[in-house]
Wavefront OBJ file of the C-alpha trace (Angstrom):
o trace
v -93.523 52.149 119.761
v -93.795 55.537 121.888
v -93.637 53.163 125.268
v -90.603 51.253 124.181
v -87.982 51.473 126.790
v -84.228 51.388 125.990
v -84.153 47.584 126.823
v -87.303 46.430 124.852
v -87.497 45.082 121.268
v -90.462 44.595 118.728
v -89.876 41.982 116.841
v -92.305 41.270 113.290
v -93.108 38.564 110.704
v -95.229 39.921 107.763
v -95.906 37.411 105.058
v -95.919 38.884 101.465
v -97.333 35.839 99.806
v -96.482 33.270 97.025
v -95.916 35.573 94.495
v -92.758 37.157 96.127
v -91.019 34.244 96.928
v -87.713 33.826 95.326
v -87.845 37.247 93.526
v -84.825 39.332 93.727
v -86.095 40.873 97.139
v -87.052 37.674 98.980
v -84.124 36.050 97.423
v -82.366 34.518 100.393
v -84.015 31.289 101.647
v -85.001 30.806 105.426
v -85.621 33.495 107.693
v -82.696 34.636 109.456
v -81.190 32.908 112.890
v -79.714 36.454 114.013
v -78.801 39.808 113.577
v -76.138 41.874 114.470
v -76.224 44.797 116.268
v -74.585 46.716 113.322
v -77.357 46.047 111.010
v -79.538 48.490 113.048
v -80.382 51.804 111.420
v -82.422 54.552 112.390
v -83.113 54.904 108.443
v -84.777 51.550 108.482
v -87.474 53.103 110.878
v -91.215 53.054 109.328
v -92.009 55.852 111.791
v -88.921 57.753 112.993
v -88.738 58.032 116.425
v -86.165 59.492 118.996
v -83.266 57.070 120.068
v -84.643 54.034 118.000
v -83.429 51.581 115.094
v -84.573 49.487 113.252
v -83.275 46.372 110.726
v -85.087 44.468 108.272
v -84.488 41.347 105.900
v -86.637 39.959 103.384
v -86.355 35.869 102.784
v -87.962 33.299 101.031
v -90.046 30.510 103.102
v -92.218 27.686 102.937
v -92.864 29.379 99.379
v -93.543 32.174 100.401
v -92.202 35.764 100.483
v -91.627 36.900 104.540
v -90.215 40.301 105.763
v -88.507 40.488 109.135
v -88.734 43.507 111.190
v -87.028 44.137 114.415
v -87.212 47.598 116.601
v -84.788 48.122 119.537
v -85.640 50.628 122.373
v -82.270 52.619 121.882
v -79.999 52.446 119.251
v -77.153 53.463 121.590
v -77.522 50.302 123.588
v -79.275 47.892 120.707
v -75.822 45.459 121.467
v -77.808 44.599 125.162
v -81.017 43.229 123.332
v -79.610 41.819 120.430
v -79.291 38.393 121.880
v -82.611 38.015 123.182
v -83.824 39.278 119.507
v -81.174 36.163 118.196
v -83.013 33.734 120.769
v -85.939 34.232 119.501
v -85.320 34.392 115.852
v -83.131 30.620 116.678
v -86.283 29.174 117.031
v -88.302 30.659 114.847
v -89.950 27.772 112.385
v -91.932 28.667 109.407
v -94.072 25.939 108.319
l 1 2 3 4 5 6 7 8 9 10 11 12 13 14 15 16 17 18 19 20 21 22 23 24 25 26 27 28 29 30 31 32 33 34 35 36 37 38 39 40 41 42 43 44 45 46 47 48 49 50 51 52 53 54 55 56 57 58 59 60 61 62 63 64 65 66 67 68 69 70 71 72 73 74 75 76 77 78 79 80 81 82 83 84 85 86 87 88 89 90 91 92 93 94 95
């Protein structure tokens, strides 16, 4: 994450397993098709670092519990790479 430039995003899918899905975290069903650029928080951040943010949902897939995590370069200008993080996440398909 160090190397991340104001214009990049890191985008992750970690799969929690059978037993989360449809429990109060993974509650919603389907991973999300977007996110907005005021869902980014530097709180969110698993490892703090200067001028990032971070947002994550949990979801319910396929049966199984799914976390999404997305990183933007720079919080300040996370509205310029939010819709390349929604383009991917449009065709994201969980089988």
């Amino acid at each position: 994450m160090e190397l991340m430039g104001p214009e990049d995003a890191f985008v992750a899918l970690f799969e929690y397993g059978k037993q989360s899905a449809g429990t109060a975290l993974f509650a919603a069903e389907g991973p999300p098709t977007s996110v907005d650029s005021g869902h980014f928080d530097r709180a969110v951040l698993q490892r703090p670092m200067p001028m990032q943010s971070a947002v994550q949902r949990f979801f319910t897939a396929g049966g199984r519990g799914w976390c999404l995590y997305v990183v933007v370069g720079s919080h300040v200008d996370r509205a310029d790479v939010v819709p390349a993080i929604n383009s991917l996440l449009s065709s994201l398909t969980i089988s």
